[in-house]
BAKE-722878 format. One line per field, with one value per residue: x, y, z of N, C-alpha, C in turn. Coordinates in pm, whole numbers. Layout:
BEGIN
n.c1 X ...;
n.c2 Y ...;
n.c3 Z ...;
ca.c1 X ...;
ca.c2 Y ...;
ca.c3 Z ...;
c.c1 X ...;
c.c2 Y ...;
c.c3 Z ...;
//
This chain:
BEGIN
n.c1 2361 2502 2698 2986 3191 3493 3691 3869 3746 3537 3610 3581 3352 3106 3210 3258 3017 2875 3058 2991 2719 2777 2889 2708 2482 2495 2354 2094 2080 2003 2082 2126 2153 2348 2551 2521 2651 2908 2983 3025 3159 3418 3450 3485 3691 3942 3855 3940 4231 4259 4238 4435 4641 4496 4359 4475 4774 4730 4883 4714 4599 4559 4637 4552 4435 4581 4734 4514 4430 4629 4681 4449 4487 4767 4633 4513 4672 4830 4706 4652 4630 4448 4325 4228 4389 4599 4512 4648 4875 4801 4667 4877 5036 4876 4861 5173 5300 5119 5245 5498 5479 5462 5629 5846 5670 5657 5891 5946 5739 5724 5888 5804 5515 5206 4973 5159 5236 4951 4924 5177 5095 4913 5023 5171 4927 4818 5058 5053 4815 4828 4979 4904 4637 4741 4935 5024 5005 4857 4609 4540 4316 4098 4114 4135 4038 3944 3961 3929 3816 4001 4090 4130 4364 4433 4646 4513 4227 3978 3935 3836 3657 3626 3454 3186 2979 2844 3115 3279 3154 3176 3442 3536 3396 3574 3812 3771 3734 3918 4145 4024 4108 4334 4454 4321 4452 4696 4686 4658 4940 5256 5361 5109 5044 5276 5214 5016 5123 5265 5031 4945 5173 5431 5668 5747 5772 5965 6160 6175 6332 6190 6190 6101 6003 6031 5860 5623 5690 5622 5335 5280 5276 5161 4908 4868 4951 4678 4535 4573 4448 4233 4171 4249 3986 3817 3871 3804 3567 3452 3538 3692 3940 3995 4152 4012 4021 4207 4242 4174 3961 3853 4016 3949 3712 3698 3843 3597 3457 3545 3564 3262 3200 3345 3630 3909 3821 3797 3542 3412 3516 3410 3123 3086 3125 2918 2724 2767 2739 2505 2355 2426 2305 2046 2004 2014 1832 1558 1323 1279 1344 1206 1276 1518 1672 1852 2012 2170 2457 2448 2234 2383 2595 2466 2379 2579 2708 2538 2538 2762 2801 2599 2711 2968 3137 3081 2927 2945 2973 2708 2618 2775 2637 2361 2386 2465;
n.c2 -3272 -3343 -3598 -3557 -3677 -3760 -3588 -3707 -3956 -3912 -3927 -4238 -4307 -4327 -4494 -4724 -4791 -4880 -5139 -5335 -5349 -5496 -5679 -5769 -5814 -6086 -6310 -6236 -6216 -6316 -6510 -6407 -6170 -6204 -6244 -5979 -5821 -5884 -5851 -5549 -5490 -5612 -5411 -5224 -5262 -5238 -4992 -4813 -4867 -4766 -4459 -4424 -4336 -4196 -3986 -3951 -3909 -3797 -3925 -4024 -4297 -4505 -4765 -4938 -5202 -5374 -5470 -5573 -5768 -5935 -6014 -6181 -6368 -6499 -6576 -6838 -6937 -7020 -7219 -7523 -7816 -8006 -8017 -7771 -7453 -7246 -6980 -6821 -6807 -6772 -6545 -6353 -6372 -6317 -6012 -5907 -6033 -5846 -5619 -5654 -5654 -5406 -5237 -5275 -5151 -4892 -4777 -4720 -4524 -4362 -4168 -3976 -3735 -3627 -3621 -3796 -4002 -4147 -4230 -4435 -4591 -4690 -4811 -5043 -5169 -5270 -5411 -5651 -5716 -5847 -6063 -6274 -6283 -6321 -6550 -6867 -6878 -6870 -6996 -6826 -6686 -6825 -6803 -6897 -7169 -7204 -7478 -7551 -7352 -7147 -7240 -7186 -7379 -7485 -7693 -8000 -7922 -7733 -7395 -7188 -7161 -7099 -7182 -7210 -6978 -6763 -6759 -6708 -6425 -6307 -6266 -6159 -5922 -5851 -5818 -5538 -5387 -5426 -5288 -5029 -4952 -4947 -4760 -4529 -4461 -4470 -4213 -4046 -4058 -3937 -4010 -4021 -3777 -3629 -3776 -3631 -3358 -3357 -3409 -3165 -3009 -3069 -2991 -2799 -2973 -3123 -2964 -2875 -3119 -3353 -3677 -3709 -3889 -4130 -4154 -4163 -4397 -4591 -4541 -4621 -4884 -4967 -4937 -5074 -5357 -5404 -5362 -5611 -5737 -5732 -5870 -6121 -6164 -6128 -6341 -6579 -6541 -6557 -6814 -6822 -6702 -6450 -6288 -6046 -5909 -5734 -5557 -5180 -5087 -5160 -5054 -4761 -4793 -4826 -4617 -4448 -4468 -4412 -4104 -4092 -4136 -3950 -3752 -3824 -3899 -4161 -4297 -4182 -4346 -4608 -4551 -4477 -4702 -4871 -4764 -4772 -5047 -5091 -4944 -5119 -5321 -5231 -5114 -5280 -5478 -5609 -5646 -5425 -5184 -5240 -5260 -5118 -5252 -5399 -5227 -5113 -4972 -4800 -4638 -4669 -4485 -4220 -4156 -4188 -3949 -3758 -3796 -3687 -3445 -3271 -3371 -3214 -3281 -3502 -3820 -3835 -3557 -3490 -3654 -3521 -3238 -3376 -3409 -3223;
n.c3 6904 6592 6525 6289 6009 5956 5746 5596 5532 5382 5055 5073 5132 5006 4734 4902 5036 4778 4705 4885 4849 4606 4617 4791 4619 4505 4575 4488 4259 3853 3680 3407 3516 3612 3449 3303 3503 3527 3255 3263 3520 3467 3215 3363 3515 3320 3197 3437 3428 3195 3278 3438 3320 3112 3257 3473 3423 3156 2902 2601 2503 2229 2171 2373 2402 2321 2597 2720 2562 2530 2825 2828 2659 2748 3018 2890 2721 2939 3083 3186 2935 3005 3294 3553 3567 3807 3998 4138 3986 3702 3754 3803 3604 3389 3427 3441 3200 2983 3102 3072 2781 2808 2887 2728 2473 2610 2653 2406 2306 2439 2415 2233 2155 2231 1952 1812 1989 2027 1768 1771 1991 1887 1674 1840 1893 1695 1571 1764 1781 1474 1492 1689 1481 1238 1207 1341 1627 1900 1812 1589 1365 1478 1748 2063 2308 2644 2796 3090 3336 3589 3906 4300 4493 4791 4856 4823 4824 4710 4704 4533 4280 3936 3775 3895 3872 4072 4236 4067 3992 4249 4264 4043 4117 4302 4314 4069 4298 4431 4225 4213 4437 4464 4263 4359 4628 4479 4339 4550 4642 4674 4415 4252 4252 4076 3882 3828 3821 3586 3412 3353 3359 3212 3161 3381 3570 3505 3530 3797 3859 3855 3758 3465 3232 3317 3543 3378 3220 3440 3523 3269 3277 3510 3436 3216 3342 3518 3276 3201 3377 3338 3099 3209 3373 3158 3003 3143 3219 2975 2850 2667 2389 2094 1881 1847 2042 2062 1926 1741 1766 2017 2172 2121 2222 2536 2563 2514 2657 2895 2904 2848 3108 3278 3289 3456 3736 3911 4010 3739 3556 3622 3642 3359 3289 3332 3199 2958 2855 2971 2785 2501 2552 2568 2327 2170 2176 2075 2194 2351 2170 1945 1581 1546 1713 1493 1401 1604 1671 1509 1655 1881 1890 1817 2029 2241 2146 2216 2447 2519 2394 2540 2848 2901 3093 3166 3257 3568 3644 3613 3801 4027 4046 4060 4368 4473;
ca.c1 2475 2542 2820 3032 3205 3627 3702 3971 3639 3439 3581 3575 3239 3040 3263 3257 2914 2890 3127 2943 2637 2765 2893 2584 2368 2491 2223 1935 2063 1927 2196 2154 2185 2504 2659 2567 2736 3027 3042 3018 3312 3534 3511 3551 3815 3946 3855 4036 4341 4307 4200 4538 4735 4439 4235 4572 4907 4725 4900 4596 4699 4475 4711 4528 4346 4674 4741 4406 4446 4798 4644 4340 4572 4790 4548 4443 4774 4931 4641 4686 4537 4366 4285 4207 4531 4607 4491 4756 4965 4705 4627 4997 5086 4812 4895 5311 5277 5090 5327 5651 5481 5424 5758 5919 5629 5651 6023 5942 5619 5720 5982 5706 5444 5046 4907 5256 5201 4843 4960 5270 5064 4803 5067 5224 4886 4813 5154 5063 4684 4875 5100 4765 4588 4771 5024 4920 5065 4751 4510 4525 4186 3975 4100 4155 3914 3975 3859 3895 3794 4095 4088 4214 4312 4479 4680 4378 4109 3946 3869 3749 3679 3553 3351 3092 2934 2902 3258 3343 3095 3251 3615 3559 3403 3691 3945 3753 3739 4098 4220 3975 4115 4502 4455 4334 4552 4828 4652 4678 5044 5339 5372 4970 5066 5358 5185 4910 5166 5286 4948 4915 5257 5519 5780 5774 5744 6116 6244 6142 6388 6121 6255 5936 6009 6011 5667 5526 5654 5569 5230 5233 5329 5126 4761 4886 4956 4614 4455 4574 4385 4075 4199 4205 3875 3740 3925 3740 3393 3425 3625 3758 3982 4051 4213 3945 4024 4369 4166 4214 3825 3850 4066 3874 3523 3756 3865 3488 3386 3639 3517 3151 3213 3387 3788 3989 3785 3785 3415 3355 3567 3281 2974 3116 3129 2752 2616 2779 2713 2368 2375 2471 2226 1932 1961 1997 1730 1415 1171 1295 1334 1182 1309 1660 1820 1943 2101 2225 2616 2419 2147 2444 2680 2411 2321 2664 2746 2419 2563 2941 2756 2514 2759 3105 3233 3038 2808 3011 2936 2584 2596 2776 2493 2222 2426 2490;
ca.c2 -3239 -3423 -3616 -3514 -3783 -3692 -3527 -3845 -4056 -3860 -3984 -4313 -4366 -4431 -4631 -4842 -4817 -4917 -5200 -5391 -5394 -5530 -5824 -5826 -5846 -6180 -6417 -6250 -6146 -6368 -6596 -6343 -6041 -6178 -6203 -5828 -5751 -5969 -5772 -5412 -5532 -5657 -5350 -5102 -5269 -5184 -4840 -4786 -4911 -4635 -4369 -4376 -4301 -4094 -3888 -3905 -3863 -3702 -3962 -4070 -4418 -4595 -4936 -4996 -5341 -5453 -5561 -5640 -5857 -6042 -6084 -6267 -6485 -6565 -6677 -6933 -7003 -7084 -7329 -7696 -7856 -8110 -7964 -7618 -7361 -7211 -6845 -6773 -6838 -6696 -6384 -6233 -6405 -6182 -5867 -5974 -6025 -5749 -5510 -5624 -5558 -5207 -5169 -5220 -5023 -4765 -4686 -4631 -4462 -4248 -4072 -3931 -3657 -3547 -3689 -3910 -4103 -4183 -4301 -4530 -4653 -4787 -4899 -5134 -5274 -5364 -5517 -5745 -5781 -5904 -6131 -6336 -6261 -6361 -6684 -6990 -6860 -6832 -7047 -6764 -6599 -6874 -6777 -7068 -7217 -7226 -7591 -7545 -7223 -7176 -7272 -7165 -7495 -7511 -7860 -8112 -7866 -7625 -7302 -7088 -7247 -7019 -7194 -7176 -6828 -6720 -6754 -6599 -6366 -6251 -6284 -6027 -5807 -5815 -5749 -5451 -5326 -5376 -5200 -4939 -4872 -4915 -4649 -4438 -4449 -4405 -4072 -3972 -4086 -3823 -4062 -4005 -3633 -3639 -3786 -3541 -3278 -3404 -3366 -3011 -2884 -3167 -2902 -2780 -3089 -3136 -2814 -2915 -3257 -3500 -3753 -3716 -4012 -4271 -4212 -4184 -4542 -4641 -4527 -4702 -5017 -5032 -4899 -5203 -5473 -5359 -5427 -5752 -5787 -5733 -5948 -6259 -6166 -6125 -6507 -6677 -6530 -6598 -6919 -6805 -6524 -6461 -6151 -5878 -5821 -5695 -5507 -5066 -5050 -5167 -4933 -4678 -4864 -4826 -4482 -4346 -4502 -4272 -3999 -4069 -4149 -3796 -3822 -3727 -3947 -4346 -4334 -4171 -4459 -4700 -4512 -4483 -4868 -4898 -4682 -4795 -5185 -5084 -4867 -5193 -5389 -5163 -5069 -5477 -5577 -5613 -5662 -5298 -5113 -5314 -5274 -5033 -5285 -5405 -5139 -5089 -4931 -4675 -4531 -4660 -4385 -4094 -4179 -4147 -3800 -3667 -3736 -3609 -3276 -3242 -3358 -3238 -3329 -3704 -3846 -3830 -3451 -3495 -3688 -3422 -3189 -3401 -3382 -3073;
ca.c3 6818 6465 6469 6153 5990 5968 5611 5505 5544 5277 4932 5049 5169 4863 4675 4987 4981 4677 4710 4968 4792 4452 4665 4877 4586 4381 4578 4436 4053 3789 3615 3271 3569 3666 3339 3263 3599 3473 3162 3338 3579 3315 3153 3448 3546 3178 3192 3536 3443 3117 3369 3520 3194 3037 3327 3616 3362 3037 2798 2546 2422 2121 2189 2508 2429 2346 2684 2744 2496 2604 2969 2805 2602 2859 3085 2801 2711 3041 3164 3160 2823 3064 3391 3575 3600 3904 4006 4171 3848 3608 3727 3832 3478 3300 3470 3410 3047 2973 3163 3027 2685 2795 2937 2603 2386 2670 2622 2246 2261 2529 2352 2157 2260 2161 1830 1757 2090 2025 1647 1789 2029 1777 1579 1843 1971 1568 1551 1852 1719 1349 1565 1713 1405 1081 1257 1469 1730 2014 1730 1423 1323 1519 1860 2152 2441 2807 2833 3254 3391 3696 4047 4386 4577 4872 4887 4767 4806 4612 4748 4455 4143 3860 3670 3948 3830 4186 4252 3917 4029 4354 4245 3951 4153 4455 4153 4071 4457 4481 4106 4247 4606 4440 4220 4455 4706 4400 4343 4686 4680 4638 4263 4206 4253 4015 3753 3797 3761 3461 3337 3396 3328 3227 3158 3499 3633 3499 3585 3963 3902 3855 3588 3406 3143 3409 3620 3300 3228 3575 3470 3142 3342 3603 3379 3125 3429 3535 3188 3196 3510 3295 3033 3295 3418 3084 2926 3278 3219 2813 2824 2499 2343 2003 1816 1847 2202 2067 1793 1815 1783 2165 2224 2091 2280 2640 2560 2487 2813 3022 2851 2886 3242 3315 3271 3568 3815 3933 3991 3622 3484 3634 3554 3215 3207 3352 3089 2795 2898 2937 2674 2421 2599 2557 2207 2089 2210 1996 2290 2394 2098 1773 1468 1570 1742 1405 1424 1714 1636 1476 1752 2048 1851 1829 2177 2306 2110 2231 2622 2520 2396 2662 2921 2873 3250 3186 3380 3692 3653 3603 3948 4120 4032 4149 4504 4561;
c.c1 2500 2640 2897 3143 3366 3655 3787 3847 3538 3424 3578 3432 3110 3089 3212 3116 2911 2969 3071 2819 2636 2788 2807 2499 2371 2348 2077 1911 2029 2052 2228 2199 2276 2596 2677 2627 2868 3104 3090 3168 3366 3525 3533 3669 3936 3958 3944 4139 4363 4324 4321 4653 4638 4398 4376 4664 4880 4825 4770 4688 4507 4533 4651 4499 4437 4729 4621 4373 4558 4735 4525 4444 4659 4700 4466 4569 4855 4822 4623 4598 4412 4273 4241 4362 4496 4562 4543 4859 4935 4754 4765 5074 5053 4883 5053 5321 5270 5205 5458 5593 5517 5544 5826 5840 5688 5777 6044 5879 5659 5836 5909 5600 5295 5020 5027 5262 5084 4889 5067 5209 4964 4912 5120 5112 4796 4920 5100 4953 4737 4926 4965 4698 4594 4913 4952 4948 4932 4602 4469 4394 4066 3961 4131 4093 3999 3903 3817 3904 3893 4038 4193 4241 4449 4540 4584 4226 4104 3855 3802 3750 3544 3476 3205 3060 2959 3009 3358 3265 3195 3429 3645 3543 3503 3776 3903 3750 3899 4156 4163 4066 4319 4501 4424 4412 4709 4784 4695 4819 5119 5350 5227 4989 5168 5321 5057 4976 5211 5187 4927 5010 5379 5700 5865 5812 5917 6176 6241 6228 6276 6190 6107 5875 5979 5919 5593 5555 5587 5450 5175 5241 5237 4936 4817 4849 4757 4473 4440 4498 4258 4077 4166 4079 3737 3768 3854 3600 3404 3444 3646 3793 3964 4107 4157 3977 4161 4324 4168 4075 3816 3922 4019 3743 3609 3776 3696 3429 3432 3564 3346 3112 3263 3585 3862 3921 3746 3654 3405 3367 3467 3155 2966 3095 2989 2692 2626 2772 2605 2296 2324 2337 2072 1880 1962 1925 1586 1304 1158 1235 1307 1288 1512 1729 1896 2062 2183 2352 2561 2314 2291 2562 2636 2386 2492 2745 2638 2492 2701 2873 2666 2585 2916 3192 3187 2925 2852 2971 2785 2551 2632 2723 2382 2240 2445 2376;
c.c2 -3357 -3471 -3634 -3663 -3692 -3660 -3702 -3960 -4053 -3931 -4190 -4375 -4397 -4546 -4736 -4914 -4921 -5091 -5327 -5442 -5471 -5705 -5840 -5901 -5993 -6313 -6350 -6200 -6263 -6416 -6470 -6157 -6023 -6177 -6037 -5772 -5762 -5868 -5623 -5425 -5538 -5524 -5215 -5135 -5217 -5032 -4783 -4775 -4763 -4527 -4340 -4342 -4154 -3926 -3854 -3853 -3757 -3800 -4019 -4185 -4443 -4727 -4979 -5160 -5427 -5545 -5642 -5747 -5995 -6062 -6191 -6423 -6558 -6617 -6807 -7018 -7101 -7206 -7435 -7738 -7922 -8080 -7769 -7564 -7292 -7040 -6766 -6752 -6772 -6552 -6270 -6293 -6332 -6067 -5890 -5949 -5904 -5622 -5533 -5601 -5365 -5189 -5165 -5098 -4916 -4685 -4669 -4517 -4296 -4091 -3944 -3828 -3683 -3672 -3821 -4005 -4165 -4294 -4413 -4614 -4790 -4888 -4999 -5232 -5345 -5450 -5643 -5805 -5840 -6067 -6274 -6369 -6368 -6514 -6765 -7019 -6792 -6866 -6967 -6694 -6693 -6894 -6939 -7090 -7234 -7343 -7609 -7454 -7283 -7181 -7201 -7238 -7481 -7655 -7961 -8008 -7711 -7530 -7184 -7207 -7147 -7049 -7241 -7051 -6749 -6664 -6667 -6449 -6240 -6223 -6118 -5885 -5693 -5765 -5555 -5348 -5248 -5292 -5049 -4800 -4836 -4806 -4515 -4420 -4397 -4266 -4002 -3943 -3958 -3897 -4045 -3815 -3599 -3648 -3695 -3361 -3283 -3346 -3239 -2935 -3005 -3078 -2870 -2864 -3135 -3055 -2825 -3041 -3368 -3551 -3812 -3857 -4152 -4286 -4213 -4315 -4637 -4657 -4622 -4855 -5101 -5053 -5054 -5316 -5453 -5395 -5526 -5796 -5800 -5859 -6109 -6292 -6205 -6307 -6603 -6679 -6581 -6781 -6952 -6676 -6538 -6302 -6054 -5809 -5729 -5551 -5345 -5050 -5106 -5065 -4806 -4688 -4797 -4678 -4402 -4383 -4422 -4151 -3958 -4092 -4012 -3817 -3734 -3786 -4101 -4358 -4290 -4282 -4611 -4630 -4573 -4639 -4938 -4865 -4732 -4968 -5192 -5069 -4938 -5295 -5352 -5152 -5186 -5504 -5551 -5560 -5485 -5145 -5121 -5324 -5206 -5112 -5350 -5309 -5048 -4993 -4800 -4569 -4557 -4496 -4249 -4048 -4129 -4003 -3722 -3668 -3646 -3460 -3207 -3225 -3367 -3283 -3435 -3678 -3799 -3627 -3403 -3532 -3622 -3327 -3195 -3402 -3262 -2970;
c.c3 6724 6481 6320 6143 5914 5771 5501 5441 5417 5176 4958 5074 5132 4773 4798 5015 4872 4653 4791 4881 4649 4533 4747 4765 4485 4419 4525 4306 4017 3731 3518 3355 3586 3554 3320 3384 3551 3405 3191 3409 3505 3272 3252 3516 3416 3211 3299 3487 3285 3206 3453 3423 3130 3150 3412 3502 3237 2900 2717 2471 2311 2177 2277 2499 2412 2439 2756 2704 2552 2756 2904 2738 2691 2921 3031 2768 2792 3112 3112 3036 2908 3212 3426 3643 3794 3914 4013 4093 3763 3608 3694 3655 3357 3289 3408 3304 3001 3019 3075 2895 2659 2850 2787 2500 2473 2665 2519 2279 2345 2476 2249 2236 2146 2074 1791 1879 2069 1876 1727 1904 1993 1738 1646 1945 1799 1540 1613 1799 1564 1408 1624 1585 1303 1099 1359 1610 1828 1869 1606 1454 1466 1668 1961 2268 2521 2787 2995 3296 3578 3830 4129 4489 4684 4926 4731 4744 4782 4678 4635 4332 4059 3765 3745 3931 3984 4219 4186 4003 4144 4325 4160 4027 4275 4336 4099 4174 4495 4363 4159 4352 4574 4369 4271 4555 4649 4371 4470 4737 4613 4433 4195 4167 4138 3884 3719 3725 3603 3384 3287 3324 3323 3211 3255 3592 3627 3529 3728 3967 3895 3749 3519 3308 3244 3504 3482 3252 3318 3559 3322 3206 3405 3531 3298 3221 3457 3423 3183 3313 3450 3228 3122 3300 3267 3002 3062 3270 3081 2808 2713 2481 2153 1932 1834 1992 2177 1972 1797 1821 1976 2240 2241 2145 2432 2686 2562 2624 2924 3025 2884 3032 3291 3363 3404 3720 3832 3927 3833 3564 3495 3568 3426 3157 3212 3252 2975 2790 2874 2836 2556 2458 2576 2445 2114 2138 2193 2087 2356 2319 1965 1677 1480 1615 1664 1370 1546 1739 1607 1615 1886 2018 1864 1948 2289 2291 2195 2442 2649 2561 2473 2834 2921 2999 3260 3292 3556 3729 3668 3768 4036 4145 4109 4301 4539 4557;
//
């Protein structure tokens, strides 16, 4: 007799999979393997944190990189000119930031529905990208260096320190484990459910007493805090920001990744970030594809319509396919 493995056990037991082996495999990637892991992380953590506004609640923001942006800056801003910042300081400083932005956009934006949410959202993550941008406030156009990638020291001694790759290495990818396993579990939660109704039927959703305006800030709050989590990750691996991270073409790069990942699921929101990492990686590079990867923007664009219209449920659909 088979022993069957209890139903609760199911959705978690690939991710977890999965999860084990990304931190099994850093002793035998290649220095240039672990950056493109780096980069992949960094941006599925990114995409997640949309994935709970776009795929769970149904608001579509453009502003997203906004806070992606403000967690990167912070974490540049707040660390010592001379030494390495604290982690512990950093990170909940990223996430922090970022969020109380989105608490104030979010009690504009939210007042708003459809196509005029997507517009007011642009417009207040160009304000913030002007604000960086065009004053010398976070170094202007030419951006500002992390001179000490942060530490985690206990007293006198230093238990993580991120400018050992490794370390960076492992750190990013626990960050992604945990944005992973919190978001799921907020799905599962009576407030994961809530904002799913929302999606579906926000009308009803008030006619039942929910106060619909305020999980959907909750939601704008926690997907923002969340960005800024990337933002950290991404100002530690760079050790430099400057304005484009604030930029709506990121927004618009973050958003097509949901999408080509399959919207409405945490794993799509990774795929989505594998593929289009790869994706960028594949089509720049001469030794691959000669002469095109000058052009790269142009075949990564035809390349990503050709999987929209081929696969309208994403990859993540494609993979439920090859399982069943």
């Amino acid at each position: 007799m088979n022993p069957r493995l209890p139903p609760w056990l199911l959705p978690w037991l690939l991710p977890t999979i999965g999860a084990i082996a990304l931190l099994a495999a850093q002793p035998f990637l290649s220095s240039y393997l672990q950056d493109l892991v780096l980069r992949i992380v960094t941006l599925a953590i990114f995409a997640l944190s949309l994935e709970l506004l776009v795929g769970t609640t149904g608001l579509v923001s453009l502003g997203h990189a906004a806070f992606y942006g403000i967690g990167a800056y912070a974490t540049v801003m707040l660390s010592p000119p001379d030494g390495p910042g604290a982690i512990v300081l950093l990170l909940p400083a990223a996430a922090g930031f970022a969020a109380l932005y989105a608490l104030f956009v979010g009690a504009l934006s939210l007042r708003t529905k459809g196509v005029y949410f997507i517009m007011v959202t642009l417009a207040f993550a160009q304000m913030a990208y002007f604000v960086f941008h065009d004053t010398k406030f976070g170094g202007g156009t030419d951006g500002i260096y992390l001179n000490v990638r942060p530490v985690l020291a206990i007293g006198e001694r230093v238990v993580l320190d991120t400018d050992h790759k490794p370390t960076l290495y492992w750190l990013a990818c626990t960050l992604l484990i945990a944005t992973g396993a919190l978001l799921a579990l907020i799905r599962r939660a009576r407030f994961g459910h809530a904002l799913a109704g929302i999606r579906v039927n926000e009308q009803r959703m008030r006619a039942a007493g929910f106060p619909t305006t305020l999980y959907k800030l909750a939601a704008f709050v926690i997907a923002a805090a969340l960005a800024g989590v990337a933002g950290f990750v991404a100002a530690t691996k760079d050790g430099v920001v400057n304005p484009e991270l604030l930029s709506w073409h990121v927004s618009g790069e973050v958003l097509l990744v949901i999408i080509l990942g399959g919207l409405g699921h945490l794993r799509g929101a990774v795929l989505g970030a594998v593929a289009f990492v790869l994706l960028k990686e594949l089509l720049s590079t001469p030794a691959l594809v000669g002469p095109l990867s000058e052009r790269w923007q142009l075949t990564l664009g035809f390349t990503v319509i050709a999987f929209v219209a081929l696969l309208p449920k994403g990859l993540i659909g494609l993979a439920r396919r090859r399982l069943s």
